[in-house]
N, C-alpha and C positions, 0 to 999 in steps of 0.2 A: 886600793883595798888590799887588806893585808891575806895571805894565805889563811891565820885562822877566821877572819871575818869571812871570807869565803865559804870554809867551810860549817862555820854555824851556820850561815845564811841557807844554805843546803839541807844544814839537819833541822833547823826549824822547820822549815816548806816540807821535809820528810813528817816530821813530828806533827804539821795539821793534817798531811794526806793521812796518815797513819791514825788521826786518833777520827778522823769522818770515816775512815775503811772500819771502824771499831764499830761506831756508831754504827754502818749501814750494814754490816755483815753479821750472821748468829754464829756465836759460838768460839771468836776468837780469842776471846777472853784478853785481851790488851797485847797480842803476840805482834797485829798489823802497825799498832803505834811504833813497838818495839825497831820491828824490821823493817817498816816503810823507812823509820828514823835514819837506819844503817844507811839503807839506800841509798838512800837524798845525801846522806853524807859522802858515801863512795862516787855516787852520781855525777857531783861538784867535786871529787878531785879528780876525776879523771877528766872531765871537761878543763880543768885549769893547767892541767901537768901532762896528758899526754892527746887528746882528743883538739880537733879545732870546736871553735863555738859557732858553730852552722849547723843545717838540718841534717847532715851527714850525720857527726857530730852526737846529735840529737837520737837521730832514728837507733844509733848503734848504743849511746847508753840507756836509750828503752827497752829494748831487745834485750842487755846485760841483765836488768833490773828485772824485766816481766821472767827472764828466762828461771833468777836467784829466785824469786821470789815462788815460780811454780817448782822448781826444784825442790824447795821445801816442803811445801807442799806434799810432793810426792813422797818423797823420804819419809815423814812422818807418818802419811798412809802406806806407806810398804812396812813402818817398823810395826805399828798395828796389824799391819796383814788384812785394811778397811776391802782394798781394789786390787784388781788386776793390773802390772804395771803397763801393758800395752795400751790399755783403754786408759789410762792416764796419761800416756805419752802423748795419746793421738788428743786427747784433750786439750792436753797444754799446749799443743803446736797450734792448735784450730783459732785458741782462747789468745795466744800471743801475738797469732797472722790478724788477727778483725781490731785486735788492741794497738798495734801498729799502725791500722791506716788512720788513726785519731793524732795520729801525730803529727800532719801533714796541717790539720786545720789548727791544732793547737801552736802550734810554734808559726803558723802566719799569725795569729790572732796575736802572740806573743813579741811577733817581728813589728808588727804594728804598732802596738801598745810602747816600746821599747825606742822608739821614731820620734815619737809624741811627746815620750817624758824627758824634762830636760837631767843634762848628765849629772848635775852638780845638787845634789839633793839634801835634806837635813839632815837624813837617817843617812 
């Protein structure tokens, strides 16, 4: 697989997280398509160019991605002047710690699934 096939492959699976976070959340107005898209794209090249692809791996570009994306987040509500940045901080940390441990069942579920399918595919 060539580095750009990699990395579509990435910003697509960004681009459906991104447009179901559209759908399930109020008010973002297409920003989670936008930047989940980023992600997924950043996501996949740091797993191919400097990350191993194991749950290590895994847990540390969750952690990058939940951290970017509550970052934002915040920023936006600080330039509004919506919140307090403490009670955001202590939010995002709470919201990142419980959004981590879902990581552990998704990438067995993923290890699994990955076992099963043979290597040599259409697509």
């Amino acid at each position: 697989m060539t580095t750009q096939d990699f990395l579509i492959k990435w910003g697509v699976y960004g681009l459906a997280v991104g447009v179901l976070c559209d759908a399930m959340y109020f008010g973002t107005d297409g920003a989670m398509t936008v930047g989940v898209c980023v992600v997924g794209m950043a996501a996949g090249a740091l797993a191919q160019y400097l990350l191993r692809q194991n749950l290590l791996g895994c847990l540390l570009c969750s952690l990058l991605a939940l951290a970017a994306m509550d970052g934002v987040r915040i920023l936006a509500r600080l330039f509004w002047g919506d919140w307090e940045l403490g009670a955001m901080l202590s939010l995002a940390g709470r919201e990142i710690l419980l959004s981590l441990i879902f990581v552990f069942p998704v990438y067995a579920l993923f290890l699994w699934v990955y076992r099963r399918v043979p290597r040599k595919t259409v697509l």
